[in-house]
Residue, then its C-alpha position, 0 to 999 in steps of 0.5 A: x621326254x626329248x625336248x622336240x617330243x615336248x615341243x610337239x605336245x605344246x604344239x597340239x595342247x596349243x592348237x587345241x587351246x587357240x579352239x577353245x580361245x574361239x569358243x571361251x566367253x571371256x576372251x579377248x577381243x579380236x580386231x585391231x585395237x585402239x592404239x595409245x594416245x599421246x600425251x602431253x609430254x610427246x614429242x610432235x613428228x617423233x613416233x610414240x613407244x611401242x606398245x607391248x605385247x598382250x598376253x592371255x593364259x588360260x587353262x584348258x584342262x589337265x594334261x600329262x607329258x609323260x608320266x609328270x601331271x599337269x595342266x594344258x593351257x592356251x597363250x594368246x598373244x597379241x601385238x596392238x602396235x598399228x605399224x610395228x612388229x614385235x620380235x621374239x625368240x623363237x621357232x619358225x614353222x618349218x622346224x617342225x613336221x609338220x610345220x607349225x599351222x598358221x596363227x600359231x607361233x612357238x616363242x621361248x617362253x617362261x613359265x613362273x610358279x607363285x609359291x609362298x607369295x613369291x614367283x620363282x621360274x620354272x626352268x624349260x630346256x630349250x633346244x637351239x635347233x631351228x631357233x630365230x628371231x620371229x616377227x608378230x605383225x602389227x595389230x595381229x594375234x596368234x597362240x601357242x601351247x604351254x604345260x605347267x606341272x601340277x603342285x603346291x602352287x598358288x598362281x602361275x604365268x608365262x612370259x613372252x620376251x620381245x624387242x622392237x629394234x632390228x633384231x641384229x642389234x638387240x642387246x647392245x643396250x640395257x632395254x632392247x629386250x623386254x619381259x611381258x608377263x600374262x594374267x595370272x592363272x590361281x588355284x582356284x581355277x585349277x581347282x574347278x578343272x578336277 
């Protein structure tokens, strides 16, 4: 399966996920969130660090991409800063037809598998075709769509990585870009999906 065909499935795995994420008693909260108090080490008239992304995963049943078993599963991601937005790697809706809905997004993304107590990556290929650096606004949320194969796993997670300084200049310097992981999904909740 083409990278793009692969795409498309995450794309409406994602948009009947962001459905569910409306309708799943436990997910979280909507709105604007309370942002970090200062503490005592804070700097008067210096902006506090930005805080990181939130990321939610959960499953939402199984799913084949082609003849490989697996599982659909829902990311939310959410950007709790009042004024800043995070950048992540990523799509933009229009390299996809048809474009990518709104309150979606398409980041490049990691997926680690825990097996024997260790977490080891799970490889994507990506496609660099309509690939750019793609802002979540402040205090906003969207999702996407990610599969995670079926096998001798105990829990998986997926991550987001994101920057907070101007996208040009990201990279200069060890921690421009930083890794966010999500909760983790274990066996056990793959198990009641059968």
């Amino acid at each position: 399966m083409t990278a793009r065909m692969m795409l498309k499935v995450l794309i409406i795995a994602g948009a009947v996920a962001s459905a569910r994420f409306g309708l799943a008693a436990d997910a979280p909260a909507k709105g604007p969130t309370t942002p970090a108090k200062p503490s005592a080490g804070d700097v008067p008239g210096k902006p506090l660090p930005p805080q990181p992304a939130r990321i939610h995963l959960q499953l939402v049943g199984r799913q084949k991409v082609g003849e490989a078993p697996g599982y659909g599963a829902a990311v939310e991601i959410s950007n709790p800063n009042k004024s800043r937005p995070l950048k992540f790697i990523g799509y933009k809706p229009d390299s996809f037809s048809p474009p990518i809905p709104k309150g979606q997004i398409s980041p490049i993304h990691k997926i680690q598998l825990k097996q024997a107590g260790k977490w080891k990556d799970d490889p994507i290929g990506w496609c660099g075709w309509g690939m750019d650096a793609i802002e979540l606004p402040p205090q906003s949320t969207a999702s996407f769509g990610v599969w995670i194969p079926e096998g001798d796993w105990q829990a998986a997670r997926v991550g987001v990585t994101w920057t907070t300084v101007p996208f040009e200049r990201a990279g200069e310097k060890p921690g421009d870009f930083t890794t966010e992981w999500s909760n983790e999904v274990t066996r056990k909740e793959v198990e009641a999906l059968k």
